[in-house]
Residue frames as a rotation matrix with the C-alpha (Angstrom) as fourth column:
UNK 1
-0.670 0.289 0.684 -23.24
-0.411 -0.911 -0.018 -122.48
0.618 -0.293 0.729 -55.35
UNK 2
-0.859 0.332 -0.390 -24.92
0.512 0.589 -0.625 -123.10
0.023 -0.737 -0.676 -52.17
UNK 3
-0.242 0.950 0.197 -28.69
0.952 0.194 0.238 -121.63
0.188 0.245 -0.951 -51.43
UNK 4
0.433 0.289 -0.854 -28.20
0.704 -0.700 0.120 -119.37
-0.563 -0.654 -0.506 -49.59
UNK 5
-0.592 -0.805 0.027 -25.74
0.396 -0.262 0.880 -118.23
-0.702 0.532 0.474 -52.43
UNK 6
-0.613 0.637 0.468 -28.70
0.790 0.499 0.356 -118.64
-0.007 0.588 -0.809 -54.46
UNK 7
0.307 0.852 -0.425 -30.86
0.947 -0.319 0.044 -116.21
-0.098 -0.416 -0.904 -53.03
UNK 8
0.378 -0.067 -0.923 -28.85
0.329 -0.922 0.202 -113.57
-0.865 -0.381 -0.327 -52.63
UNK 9
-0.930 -0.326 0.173 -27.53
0.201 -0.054 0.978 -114.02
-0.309 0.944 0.115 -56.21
UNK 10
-0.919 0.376 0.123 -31.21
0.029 -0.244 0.969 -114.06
0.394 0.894 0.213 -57.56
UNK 11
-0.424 0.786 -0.451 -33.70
0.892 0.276 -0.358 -113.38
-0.156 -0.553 -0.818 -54.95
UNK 12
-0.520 0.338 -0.784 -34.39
-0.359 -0.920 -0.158 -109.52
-0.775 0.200 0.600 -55.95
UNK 13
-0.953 -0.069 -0.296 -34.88
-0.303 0.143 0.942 -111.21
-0.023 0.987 -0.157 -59.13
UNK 14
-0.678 0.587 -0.442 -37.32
0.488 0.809 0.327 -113.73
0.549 0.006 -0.835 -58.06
UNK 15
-0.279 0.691 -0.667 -39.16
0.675 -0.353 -0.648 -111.28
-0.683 -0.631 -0.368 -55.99
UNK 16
-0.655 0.093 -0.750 -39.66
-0.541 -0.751 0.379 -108.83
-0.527 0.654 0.542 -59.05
UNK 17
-0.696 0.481 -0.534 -41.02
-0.453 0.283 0.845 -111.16
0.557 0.830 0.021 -61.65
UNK 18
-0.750 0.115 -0.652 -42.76
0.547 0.662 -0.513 -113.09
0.373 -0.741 -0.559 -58.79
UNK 19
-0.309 0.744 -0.592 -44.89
0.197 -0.559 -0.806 -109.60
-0.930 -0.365 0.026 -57.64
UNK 20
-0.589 0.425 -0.687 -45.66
-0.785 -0.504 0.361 -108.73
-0.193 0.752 0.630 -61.18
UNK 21
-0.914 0.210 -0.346 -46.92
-0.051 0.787 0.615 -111.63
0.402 0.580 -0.709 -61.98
UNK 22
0.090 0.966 -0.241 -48.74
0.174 0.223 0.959 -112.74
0.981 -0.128 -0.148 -58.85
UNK 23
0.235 -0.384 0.893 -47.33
-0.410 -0.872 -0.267 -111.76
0.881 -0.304 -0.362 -55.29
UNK 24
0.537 0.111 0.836 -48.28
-0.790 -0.281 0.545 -112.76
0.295 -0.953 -0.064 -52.18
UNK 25
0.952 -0.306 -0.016 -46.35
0.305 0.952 -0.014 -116.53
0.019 0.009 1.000 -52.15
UNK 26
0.219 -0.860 0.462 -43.21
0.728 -0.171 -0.664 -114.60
0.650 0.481 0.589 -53.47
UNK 27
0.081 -0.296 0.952 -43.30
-0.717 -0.681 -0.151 -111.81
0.692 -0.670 -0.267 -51.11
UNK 28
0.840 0.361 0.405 -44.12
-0.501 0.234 0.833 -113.91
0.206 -0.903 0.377 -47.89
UNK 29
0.806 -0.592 0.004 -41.13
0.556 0.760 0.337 -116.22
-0.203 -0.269 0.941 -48.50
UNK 30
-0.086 -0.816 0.572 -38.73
0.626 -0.491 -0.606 -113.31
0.775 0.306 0.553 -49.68
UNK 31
0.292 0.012 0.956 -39.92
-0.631 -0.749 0.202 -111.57
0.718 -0.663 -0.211 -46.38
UNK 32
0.965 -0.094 0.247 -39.07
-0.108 0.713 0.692 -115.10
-0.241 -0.694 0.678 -44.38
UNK 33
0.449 -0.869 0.206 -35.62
0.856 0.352 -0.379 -114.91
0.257 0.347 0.902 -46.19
UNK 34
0.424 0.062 0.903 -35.16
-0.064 -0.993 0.098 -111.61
0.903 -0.099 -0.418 -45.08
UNK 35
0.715 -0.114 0.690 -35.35
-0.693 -0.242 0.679 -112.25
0.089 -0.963 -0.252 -41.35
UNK 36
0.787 -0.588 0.187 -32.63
0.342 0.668 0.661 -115.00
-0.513 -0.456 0.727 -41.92
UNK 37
0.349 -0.865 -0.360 -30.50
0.041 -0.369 0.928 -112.61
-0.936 -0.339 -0.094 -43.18
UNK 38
-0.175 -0.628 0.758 -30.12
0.655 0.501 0.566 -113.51
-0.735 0.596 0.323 -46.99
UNK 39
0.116 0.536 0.836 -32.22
0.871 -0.459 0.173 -110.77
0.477 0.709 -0.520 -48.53
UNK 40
-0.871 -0.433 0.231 -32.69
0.211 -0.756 -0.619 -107.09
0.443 -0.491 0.750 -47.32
UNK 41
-0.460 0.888 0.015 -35.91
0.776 0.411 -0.478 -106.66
-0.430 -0.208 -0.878 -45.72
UNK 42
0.126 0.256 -0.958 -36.47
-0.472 -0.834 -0.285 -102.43
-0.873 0.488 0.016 -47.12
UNK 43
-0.523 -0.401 -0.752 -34.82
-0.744 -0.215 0.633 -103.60
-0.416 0.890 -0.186 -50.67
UNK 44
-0.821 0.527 0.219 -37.09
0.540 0.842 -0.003 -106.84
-0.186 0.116 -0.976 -50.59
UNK 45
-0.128 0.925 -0.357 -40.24
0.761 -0.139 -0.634 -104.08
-0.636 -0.352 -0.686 -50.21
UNK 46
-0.093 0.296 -0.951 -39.04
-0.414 -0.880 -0.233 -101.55
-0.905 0.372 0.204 -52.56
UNK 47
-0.943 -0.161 -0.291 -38.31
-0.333 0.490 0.806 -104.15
0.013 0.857 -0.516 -55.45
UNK 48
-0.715 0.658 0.235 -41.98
0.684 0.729 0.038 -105.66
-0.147 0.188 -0.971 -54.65
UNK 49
-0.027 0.579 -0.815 -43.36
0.057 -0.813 -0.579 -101.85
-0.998 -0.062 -0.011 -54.55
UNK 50
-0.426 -0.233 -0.874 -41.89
-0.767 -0.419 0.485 -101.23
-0.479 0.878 0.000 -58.06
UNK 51
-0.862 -0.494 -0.110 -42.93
-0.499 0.793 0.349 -104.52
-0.085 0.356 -0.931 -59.49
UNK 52
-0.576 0.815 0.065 -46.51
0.726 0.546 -0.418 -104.71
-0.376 -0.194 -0.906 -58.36
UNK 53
0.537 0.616 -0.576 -47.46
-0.069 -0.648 -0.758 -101.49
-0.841 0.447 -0.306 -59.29
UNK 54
-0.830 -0.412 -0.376 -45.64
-0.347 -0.147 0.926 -102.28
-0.437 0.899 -0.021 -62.76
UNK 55
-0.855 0.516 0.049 -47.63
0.501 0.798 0.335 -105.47
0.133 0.311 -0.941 -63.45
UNK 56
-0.140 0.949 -0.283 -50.75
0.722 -0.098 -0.685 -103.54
-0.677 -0.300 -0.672 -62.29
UNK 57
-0.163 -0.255 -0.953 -49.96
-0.211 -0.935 0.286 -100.80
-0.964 0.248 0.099 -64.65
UNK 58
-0.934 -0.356 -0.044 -49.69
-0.285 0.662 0.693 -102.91
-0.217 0.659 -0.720 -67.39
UNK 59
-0.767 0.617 0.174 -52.74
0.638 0.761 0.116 -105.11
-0.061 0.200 -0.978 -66.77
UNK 60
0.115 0.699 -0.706 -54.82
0.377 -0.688 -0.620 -101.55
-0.919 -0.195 -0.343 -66.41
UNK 61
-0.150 -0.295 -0.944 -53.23
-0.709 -0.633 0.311 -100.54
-0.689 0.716 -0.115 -69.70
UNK 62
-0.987 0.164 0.002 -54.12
0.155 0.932 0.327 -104.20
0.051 0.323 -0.945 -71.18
UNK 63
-0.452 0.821 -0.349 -57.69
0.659 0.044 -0.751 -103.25
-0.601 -0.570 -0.560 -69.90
UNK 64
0.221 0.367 -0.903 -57.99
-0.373 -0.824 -0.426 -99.58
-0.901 0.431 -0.045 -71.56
UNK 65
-0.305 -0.011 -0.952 -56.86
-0.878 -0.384 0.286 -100.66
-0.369 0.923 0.108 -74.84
UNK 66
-0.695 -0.019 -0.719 -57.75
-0.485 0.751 0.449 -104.40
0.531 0.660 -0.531 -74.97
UNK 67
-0.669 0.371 0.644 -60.12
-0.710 -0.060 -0.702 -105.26
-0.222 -0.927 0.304 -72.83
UNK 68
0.320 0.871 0.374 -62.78
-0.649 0.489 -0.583 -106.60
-0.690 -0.056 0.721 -74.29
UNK 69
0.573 -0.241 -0.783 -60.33
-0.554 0.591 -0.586 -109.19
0.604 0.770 0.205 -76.80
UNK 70
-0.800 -0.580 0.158 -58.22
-0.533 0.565 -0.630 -110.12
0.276 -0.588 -0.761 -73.70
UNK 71
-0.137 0.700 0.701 -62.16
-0.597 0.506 -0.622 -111.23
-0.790 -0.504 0.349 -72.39
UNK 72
0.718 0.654 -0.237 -63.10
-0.680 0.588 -0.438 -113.00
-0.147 0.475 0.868 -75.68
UNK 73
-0.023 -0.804 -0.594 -59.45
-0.514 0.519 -0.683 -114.98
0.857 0.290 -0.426 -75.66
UNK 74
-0.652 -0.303 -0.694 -60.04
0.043 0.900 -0.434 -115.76
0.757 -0.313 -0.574 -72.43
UNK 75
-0.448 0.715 0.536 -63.15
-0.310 -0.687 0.657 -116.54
0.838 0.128 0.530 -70.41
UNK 76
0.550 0.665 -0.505 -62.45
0.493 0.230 0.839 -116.83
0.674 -0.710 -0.202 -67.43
UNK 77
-0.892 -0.319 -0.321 -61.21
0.448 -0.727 -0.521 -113.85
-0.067 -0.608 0.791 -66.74
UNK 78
-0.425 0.688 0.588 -64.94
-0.183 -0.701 0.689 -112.39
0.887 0.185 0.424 -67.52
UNK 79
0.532 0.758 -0.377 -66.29
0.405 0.163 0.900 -113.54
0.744 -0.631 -0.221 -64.18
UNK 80
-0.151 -0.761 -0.631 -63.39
0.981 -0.194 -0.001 -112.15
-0.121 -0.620 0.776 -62.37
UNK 81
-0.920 -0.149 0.363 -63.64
0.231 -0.953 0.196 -108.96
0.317 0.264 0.911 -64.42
UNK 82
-0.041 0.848 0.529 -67.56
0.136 -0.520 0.843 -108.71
0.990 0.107 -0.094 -63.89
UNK 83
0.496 0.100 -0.862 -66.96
0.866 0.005 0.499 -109.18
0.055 -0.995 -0.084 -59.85
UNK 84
-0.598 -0.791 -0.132 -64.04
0.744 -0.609 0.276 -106.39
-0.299 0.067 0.952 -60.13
UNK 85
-0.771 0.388 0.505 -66.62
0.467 -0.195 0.863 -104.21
0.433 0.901 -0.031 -61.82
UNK 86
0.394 0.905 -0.160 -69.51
0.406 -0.015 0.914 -104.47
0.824 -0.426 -0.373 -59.84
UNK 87
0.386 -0.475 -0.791 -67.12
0.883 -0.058 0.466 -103.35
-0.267 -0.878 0.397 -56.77
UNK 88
-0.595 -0.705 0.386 -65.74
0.803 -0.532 0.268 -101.10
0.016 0.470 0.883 -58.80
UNK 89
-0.053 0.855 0.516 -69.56
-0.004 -0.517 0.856 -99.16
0.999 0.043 0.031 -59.16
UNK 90
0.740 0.621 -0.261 -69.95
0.429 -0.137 0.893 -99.28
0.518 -0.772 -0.367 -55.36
UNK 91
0.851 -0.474 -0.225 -66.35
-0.027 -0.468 0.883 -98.37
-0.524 -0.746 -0.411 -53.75
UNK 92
0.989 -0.049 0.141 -64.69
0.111 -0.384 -0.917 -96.81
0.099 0.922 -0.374 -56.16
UNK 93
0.408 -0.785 0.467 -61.29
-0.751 -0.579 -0.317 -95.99
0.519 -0.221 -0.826 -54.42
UNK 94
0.355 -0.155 0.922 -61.15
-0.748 0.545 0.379 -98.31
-0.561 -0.824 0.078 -52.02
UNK 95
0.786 -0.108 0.609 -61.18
0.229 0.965 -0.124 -101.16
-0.575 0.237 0.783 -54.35
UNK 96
0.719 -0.684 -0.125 -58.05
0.102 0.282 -0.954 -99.86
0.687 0.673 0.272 -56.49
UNK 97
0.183 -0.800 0.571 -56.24
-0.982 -0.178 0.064 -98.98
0.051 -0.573 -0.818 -53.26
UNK 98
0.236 0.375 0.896 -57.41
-0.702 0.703 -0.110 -102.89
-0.672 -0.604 0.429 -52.37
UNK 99
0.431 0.095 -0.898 -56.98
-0.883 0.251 -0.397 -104.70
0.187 0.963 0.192 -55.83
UNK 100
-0.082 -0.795 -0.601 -54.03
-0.576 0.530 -0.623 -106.65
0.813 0.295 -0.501 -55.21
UNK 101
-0.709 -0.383 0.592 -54.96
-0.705 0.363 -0.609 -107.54
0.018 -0.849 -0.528 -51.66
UNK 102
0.228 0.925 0.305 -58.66
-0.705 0.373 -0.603 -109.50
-0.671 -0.078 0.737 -52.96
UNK 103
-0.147 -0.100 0.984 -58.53
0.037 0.994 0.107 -112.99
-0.988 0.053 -0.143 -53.70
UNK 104
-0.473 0.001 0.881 -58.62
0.663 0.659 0.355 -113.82
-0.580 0.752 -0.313 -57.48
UNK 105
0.764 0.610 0.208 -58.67
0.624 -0.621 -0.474 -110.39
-0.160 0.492 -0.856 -58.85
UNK 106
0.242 -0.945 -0.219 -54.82
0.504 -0.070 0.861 -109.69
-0.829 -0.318 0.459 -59.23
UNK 107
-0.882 -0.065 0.467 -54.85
0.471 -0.125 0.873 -109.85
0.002 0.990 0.141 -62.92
UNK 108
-0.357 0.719 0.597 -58.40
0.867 0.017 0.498 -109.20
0.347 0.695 -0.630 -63.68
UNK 109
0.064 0.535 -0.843 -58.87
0.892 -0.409 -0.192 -106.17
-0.447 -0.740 -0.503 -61.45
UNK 110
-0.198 -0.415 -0.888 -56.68
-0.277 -0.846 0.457 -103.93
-0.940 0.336 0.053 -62.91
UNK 111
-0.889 0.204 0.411 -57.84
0.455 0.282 0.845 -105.40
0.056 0.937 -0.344 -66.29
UNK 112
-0.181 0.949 0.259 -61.23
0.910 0.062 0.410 -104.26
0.373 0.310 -0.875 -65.49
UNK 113
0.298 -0.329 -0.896 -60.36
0.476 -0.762 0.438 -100.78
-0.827 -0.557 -0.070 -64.09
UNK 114
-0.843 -0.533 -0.067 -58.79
0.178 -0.394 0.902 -100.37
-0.507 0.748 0.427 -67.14
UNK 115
-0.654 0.576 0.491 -61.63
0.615 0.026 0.788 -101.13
0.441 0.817 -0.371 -69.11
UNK 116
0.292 0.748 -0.596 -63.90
0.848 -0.491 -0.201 -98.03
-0.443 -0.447 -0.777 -66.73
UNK 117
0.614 0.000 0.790 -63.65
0.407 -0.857 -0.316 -94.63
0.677 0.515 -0.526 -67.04
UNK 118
0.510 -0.654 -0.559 -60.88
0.703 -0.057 0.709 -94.55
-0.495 -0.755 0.431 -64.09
UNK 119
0.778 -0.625 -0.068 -58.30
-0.427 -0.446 -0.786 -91.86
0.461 0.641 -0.614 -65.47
UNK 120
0.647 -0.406 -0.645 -55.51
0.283 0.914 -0.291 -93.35
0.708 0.005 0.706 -66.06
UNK 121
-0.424 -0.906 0.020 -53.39
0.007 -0.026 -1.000 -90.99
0.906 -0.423 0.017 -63.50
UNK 122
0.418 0.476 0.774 -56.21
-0.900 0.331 0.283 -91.43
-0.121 -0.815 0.567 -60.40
UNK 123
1.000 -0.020 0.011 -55.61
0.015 0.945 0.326 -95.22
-0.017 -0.326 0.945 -60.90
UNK 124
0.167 -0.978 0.122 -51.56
0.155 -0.096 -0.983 -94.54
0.974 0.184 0.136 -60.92
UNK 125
-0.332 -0.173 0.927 -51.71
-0.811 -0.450 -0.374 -92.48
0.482 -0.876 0.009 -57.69
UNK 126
0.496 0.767 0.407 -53.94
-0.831 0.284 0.479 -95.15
0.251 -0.576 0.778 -56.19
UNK 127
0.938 -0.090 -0.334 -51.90
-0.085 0.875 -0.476 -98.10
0.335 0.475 0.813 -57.22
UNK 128
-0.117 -0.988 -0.101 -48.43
-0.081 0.110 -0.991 -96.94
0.990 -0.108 -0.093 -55.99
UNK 129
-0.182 0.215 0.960 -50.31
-0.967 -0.217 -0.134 -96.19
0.180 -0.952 0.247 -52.67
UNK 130
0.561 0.501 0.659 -51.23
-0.815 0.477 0.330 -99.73
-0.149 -0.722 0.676 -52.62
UNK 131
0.590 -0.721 -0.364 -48.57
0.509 0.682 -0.525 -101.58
0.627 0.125 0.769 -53.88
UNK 132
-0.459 -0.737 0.496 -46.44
-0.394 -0.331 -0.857 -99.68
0.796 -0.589 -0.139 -51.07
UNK 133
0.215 0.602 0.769 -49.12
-0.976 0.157 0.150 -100.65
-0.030 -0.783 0.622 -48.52
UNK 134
0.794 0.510 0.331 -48.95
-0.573 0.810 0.127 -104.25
-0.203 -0.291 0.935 -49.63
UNK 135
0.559 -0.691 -0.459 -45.51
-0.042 0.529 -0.848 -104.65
0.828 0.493 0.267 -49.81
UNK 136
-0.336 -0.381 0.861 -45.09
-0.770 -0.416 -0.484 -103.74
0.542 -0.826 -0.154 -46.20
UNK 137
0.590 0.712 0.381 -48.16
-0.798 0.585 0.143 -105.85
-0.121 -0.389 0.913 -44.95
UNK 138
0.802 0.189 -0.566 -46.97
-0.409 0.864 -0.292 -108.69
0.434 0.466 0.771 -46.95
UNK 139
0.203 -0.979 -0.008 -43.11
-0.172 -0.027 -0.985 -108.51
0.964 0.201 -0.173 -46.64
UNK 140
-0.485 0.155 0.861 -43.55
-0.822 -0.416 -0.388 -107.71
0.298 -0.896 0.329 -43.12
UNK 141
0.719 0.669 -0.187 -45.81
-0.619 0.739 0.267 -110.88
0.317 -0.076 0.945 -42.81
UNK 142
0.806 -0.324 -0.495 -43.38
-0.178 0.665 -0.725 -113.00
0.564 0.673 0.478 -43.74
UNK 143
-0.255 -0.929 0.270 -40.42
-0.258 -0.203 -0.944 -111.62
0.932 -0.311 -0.188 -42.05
UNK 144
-0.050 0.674 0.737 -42.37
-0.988 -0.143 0.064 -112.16
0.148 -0.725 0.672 -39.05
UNK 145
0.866 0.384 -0.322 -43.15
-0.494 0.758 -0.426 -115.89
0.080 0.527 0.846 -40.04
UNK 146
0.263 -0.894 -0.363 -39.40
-0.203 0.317 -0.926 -116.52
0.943 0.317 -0.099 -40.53
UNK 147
-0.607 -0.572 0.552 -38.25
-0.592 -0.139 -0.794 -115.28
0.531 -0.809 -0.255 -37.27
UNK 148
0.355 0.616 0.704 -41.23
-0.832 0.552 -0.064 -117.28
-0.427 -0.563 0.708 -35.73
UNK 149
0.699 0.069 -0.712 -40.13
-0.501 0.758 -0.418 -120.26
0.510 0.649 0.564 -37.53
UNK 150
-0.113 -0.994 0.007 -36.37
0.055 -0.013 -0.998 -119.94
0.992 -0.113 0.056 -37.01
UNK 151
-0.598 -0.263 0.757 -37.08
-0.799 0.119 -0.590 -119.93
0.065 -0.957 -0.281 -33.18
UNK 152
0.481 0.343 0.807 -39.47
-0.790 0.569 0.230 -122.62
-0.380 -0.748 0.544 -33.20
UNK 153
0.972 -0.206 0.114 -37.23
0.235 0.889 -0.393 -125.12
-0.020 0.409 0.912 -35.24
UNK 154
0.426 -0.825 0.372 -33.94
-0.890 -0.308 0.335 -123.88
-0.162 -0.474 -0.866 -33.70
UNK 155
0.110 -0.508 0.854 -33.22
-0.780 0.489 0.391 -127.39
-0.616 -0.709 -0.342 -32.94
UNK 156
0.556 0.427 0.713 -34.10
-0.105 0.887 -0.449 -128.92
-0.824 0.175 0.539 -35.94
UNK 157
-0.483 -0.868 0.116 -31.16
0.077 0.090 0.993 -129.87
-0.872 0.488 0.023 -38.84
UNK 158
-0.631 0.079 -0.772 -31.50
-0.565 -0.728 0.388 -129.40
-0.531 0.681 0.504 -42.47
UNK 159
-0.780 -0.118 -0.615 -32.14
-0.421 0.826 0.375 -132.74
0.463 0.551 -0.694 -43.44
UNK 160
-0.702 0.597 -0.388 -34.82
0.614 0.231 -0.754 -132.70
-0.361 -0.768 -0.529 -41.21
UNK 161
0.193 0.746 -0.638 -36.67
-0.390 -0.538 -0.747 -129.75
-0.900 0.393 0.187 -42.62
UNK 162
-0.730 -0.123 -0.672 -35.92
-0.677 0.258 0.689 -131.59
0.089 0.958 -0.272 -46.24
UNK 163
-0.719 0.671 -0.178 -38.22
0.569 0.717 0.403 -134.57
0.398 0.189 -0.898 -45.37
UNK 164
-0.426 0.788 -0.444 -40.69
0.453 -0.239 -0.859 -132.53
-0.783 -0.567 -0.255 -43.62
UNK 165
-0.376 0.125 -0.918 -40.82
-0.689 -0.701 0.187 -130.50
-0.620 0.702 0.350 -46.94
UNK 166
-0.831 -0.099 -0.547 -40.95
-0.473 0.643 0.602 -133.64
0.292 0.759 -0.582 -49.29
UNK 167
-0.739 0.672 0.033 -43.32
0.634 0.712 -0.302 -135.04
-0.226 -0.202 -0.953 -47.15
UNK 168
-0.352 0.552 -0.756 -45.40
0.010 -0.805 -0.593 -131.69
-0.936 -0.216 0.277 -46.82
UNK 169
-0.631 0.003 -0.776 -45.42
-0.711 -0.403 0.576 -131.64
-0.311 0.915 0.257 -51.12
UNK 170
-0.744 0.576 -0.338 -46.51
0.345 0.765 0.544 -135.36
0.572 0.288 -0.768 -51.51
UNK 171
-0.350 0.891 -0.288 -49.83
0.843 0.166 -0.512 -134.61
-0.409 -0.422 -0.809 -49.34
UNK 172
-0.160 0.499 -0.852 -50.16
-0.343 -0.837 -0.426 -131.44
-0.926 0.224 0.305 -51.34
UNK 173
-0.796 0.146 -0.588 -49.90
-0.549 0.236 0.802 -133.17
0.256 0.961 -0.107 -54.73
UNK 174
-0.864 0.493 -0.104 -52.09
0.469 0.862 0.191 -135.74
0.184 0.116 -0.976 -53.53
UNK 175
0.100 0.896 -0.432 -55.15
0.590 -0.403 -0.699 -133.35
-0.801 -0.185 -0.570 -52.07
UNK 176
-0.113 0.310 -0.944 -54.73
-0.806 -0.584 -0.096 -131.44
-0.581 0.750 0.316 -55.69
UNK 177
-0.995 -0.066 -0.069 -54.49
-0.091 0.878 0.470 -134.86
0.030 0.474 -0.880 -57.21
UNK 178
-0.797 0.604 0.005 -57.60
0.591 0.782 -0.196 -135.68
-0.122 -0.153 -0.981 -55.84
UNK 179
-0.074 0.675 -0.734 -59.76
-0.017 -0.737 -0.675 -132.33
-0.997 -0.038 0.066 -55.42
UNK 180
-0.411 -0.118 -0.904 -59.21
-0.752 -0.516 0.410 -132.63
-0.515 0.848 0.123 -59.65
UNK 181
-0.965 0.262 -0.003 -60.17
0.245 0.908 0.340 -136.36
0.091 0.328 -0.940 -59.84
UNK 182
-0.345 0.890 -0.298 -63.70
0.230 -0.228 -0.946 -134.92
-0.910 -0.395 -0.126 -57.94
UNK 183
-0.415 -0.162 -0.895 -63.72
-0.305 -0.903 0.304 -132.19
-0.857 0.399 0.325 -59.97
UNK 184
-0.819 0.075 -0.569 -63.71
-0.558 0.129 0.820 -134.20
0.135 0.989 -0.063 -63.36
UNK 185
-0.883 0.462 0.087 -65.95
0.455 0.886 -0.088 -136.91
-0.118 -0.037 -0.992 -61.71
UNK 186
-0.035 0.951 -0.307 -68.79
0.373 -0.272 -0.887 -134.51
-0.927 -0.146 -0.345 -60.97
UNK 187
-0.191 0.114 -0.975 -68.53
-0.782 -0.618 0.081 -132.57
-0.594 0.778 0.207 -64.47
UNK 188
-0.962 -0.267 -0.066 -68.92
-0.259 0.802 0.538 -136.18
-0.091 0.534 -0.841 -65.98
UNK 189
-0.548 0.802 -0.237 -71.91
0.779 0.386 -0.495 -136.99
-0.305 -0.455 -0.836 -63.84
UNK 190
0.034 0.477 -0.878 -73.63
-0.345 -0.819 -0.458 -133.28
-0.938 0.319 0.137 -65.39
């Protein structure tokens, strides 16, 4: 099975578990696979609609009934949840239309949402409204991206974009390599 096989064999897949989880990586490249034809671009957006507002469903329903054992298992979702929170008290709506689109509050938003006095079918309505919003944006992003690629490397062969990748990974391991070597050095030096 070739890749492109690949994709279209399990790319719905990989875009489903991929938006529940965490999204915007998975959409962007399932909207760049789109515009070359292997994916669908509508069925690429309704599978990430259904999927994001699952996973948000969930983590709001993880919130209302666990909340405050999902924080003592793990703590470091409480600074996430107390930012989510505090927003929450000032722009109520907005932020659940927004949730999914604010940096490092995927999980913990709708975890802390849960744990307000949101009812649970206001944050439903809200949630499908933005997980439709940001599967367009996103998907759309991407697809965009692709077709901008695919014309500026027209000329360039696979095996060409293979080292450019390989190379592209080794300078990303190495600047997480290193940003973690800091990392420990300064927590030593405290």
């Amino acid at each position: 099975m070739n890749v492109p096989e690949l994709i279209q064999h399990y790319g719905y897949l990989a875009v489903a578990v991929g938006t529940f989880l965490e999204g915007e990586t998975v959409l962007l490249l399932a909207g760049a696979t789109a515009s070359r034809g292997h994916l669908v671009l509508p069925t690429v957006i309704a599978v990430a609609t259904l999927a994001s507002f699952a996973g948000d469903q969930l983590f709001f329903w993880l919130g209302r009934r666990h909340g405050s054992r999902l924080l003592a298992r793990w703590p470091s979702l409480h600074a996430r949840t107390a930012r989510a929170r505090e927003l929450l008290e000032r722009h109520h709506t907005p932020v659940i239309l927004a949730v999914r689109f604010l940096y490092g509050l995927r999980v913990a938003g709708p975890i802390a949402i849960g744990m307000s006095g949101v009812p649970w079918l206001r944050f439903l309505l809200l949630n499908l409204a933005g997980a439709i919003v940001w599967a367009i944006i996103v998907a759309g992003v991407g697809y965009g991206f692709g077709q901008a690629a695919a014309r500026m490397l027209g000329g360039v062969d696979a095996d060409e974009l293979l080292w450019v990748g390989a190379l592209l990974l080794g300078v990303g391991l190495w600047w997480l390599w290193s940003r973690r070597k800091l990392a420990l050095r300064a927590t030593r030096e405290e």
